[in-house]
C-alpha positions as CSV (number, residue, x, y, z in Angstrom):
1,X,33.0,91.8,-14.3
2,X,32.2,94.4,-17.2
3,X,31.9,97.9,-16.5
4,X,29.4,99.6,-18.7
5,X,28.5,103.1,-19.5
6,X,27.2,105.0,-17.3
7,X,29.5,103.8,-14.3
8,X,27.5,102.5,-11.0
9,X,28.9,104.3,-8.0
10,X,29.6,101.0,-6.5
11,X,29.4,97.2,-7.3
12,X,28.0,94.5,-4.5
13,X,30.1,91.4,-5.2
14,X,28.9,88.6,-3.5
15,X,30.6,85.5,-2.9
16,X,29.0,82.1,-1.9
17,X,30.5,79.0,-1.1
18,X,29.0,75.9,-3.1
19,X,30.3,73.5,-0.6
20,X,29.6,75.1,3.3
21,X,26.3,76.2,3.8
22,X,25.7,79.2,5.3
23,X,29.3,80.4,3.7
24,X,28.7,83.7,2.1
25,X,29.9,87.2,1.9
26,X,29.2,90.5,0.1
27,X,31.5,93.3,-0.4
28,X,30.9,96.8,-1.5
29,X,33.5,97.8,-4.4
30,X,33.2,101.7,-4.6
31,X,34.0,103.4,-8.4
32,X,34.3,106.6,-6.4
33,X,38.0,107.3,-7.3
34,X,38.3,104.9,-10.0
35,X,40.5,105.8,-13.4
36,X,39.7,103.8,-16.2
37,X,42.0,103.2,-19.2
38,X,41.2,104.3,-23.0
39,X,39.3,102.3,-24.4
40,X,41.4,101.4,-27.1
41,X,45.1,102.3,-26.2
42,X,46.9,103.7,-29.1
43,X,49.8,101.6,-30.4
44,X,53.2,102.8,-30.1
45,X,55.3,103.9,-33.4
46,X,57.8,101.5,-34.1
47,X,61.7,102.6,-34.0
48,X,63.7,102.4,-37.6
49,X,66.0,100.1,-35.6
50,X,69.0,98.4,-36.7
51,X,70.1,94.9,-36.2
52,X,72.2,94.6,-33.2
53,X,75.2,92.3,-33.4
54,X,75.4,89.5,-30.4
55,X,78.9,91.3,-29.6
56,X,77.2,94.2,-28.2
57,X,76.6,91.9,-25.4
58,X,80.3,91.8,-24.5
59,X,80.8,89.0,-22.7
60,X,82.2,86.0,-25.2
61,X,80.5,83.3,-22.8
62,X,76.9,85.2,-23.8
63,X,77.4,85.4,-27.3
64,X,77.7,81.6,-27.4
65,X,74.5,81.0,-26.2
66,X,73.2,82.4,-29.5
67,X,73.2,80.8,-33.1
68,X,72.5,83.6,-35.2
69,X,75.1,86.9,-35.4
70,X,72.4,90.0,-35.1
71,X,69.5,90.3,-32.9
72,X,66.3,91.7,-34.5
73,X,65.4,95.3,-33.4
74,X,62.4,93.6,-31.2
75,X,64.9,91.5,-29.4
């Protein structure tokens, strides 16, 4: 459900059933405490890592699971 600018006190959501007649039901959703998020979140800064050798893992039974010798700094 989009939430536009300037915010409703409260949303009626209704729900109706396409199967049972007679199945329905509304709710009241109040926006009275609500906290939205930014609207665009700012990205993090990305850390000069290093790569991390699969030793640092220190457990030899580990380090065989992996092919390569270094982790990238995202892994």
């Amino acid at each position: 459900i989009p939430i536009i600018e300037p915010l409703a006190n409260q949303y009626y959501v209704r729900a109706i059933s396409d199967k049972w007649l007679g199945s329905d039901t509304t709710t009241i959703i109040s926006f009275h405490n609500l906290i939205l998020p930014e609207r665009h979140m700012p990205h993090t800064e990305l850390l000069d890592l290093d790569p991390l050798p699969i030793t640092a893992l220190g457990n030899p039974q580990y380090e065989a699971l992996y092919k390569f010798k270094h982790f990238n700094p995202i892994q």
